[in-house]
N, C-alpha and C positions, 0 to 999 in steps of 0.2 A: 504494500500500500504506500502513495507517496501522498501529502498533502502538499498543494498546491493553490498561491493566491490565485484569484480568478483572471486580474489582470495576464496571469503568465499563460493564461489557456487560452485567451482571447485577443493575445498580443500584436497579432497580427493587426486586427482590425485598429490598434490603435499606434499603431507604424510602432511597437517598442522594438530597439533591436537587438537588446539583450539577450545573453543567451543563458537560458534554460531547459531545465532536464526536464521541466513541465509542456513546457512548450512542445519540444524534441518531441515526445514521447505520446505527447495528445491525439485523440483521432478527431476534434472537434476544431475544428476551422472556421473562426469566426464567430462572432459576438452572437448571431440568431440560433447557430447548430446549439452553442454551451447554454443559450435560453433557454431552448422547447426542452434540453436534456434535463436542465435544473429543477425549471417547471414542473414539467411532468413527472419526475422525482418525487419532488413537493406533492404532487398530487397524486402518486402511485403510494407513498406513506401514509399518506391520512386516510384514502382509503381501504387502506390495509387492514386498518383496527378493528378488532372486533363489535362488532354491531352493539355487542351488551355491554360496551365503555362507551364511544358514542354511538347515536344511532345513523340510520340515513340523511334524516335531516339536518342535524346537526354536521355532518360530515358535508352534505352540498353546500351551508352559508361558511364555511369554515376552508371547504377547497373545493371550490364549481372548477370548472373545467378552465384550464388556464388560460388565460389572454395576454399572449408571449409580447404584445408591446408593453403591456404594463410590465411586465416580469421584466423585460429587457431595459427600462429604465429603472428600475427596482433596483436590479443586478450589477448594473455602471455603479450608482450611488453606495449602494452597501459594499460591494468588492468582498464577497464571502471566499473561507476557504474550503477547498475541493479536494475529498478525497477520493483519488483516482483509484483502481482495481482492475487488471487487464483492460485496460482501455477505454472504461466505463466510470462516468461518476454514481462512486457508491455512496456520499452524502454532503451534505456540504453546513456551514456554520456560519452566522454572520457576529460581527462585535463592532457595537459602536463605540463613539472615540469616550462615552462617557460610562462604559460600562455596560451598557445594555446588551444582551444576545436575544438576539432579535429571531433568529433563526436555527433550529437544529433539526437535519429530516438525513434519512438513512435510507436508502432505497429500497423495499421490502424483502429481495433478493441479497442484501448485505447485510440483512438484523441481525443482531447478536453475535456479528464477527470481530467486533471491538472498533468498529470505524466510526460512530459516535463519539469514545473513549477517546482513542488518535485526535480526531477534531478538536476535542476539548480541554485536551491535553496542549495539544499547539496554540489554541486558543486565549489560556492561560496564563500561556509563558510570554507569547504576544505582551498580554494586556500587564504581568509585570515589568517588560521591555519598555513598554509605551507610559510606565507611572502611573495604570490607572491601580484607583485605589479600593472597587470594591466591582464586583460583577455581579448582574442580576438579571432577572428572565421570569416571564412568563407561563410557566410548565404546562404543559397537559395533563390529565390525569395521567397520561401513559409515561409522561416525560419527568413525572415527579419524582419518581423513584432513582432516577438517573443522576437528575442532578442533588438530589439529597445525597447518594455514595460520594460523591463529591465536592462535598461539605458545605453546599448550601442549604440556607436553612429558611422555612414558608413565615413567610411576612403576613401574608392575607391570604384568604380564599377570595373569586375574584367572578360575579358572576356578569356574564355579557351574554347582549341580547343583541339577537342580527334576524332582523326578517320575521319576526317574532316568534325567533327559534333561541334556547336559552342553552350556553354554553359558560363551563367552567373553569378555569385556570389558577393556578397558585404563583403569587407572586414571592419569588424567591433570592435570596441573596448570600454573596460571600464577599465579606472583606478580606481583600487581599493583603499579606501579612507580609 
């Protein structure tokens, strides 16, 4: 498994000429390929879950069917990191500059092979490189257990309404020491 910033996958499309083993090694050419891959990603995860954690409805106001210009401006702005797996991204992570992880999805064909782990692992080391001083997120109920092994700990339980479908999340954090 290699993780890889996004920029390095898509570097083409932003004339970068540096040279990378991400790059090199990528089968995705261009900012729209690494889009629909991410996307779709994103949306092959969520609908992964099992029906009796959320249900359908809950899963369609949570991830309808992607619309890759929005994801492709999405994707420029957060710049997530990507973990690659034979030539496929098997999930990817965002972190913003204040802390927030905005994003954690693992393609349902790479669950439980430790490339959430890897992600947030680099992720971490990142955000003490960068000085930030505490990380926090949003969980799933599926993602709660995840980031609790590593040592964040539930602020609030967190209930959202979309489309008058009610969805839950925990708002969780760790100060980084």
């Amino acid at each position: 498994m290699k993780i890889c910033a996004y920029y390095e996958i898509v570097k083409e499309a932003y004339n970068d000429q540096k040279a990378s083993d991400c790059g090199k090694t990528s089968p995705i050419n261009g900012t729209m390929a690494a889009t629909q891959e991410i996307a779709d990603l994103f949306y092959q995860a969520v609908w992964a879950i099992n029906d009796e954690i959320y249900n359908t409805e809950q899963k369609r106001v949570w991830a309808p069917e992607p619309d890759y210009k929005v994801w492709q401006k999405r994707l420029a702005q957060k710049q997530p990191w990507l973990a690659i797996i034979d030539q496929q991204i098997a999930g990817f992570i965002e972190l913003d500059p204040d802390g927030h992880i905005d994003c954690t999805y693992t393609h349902p064909k790479f669950q439980g092979k430790g490339v959430a782990s890897a992600l947030y692992q680099h992720l971490e080391q990142e955000a003490r490189h960068r000085g930030i001083g505490r990380l926090y997120v949003e969980a799933s109920v599926v993602a709660k257990p995840f980031f609790q092994r590593r040592g964040l700990t539930q602020l609030a339980e967190n209930i959202i309404r979309r489309e008058n479908v009610t969805l839950s999340n925990f708002t969780m954090e760790n100060p980084l020491r």
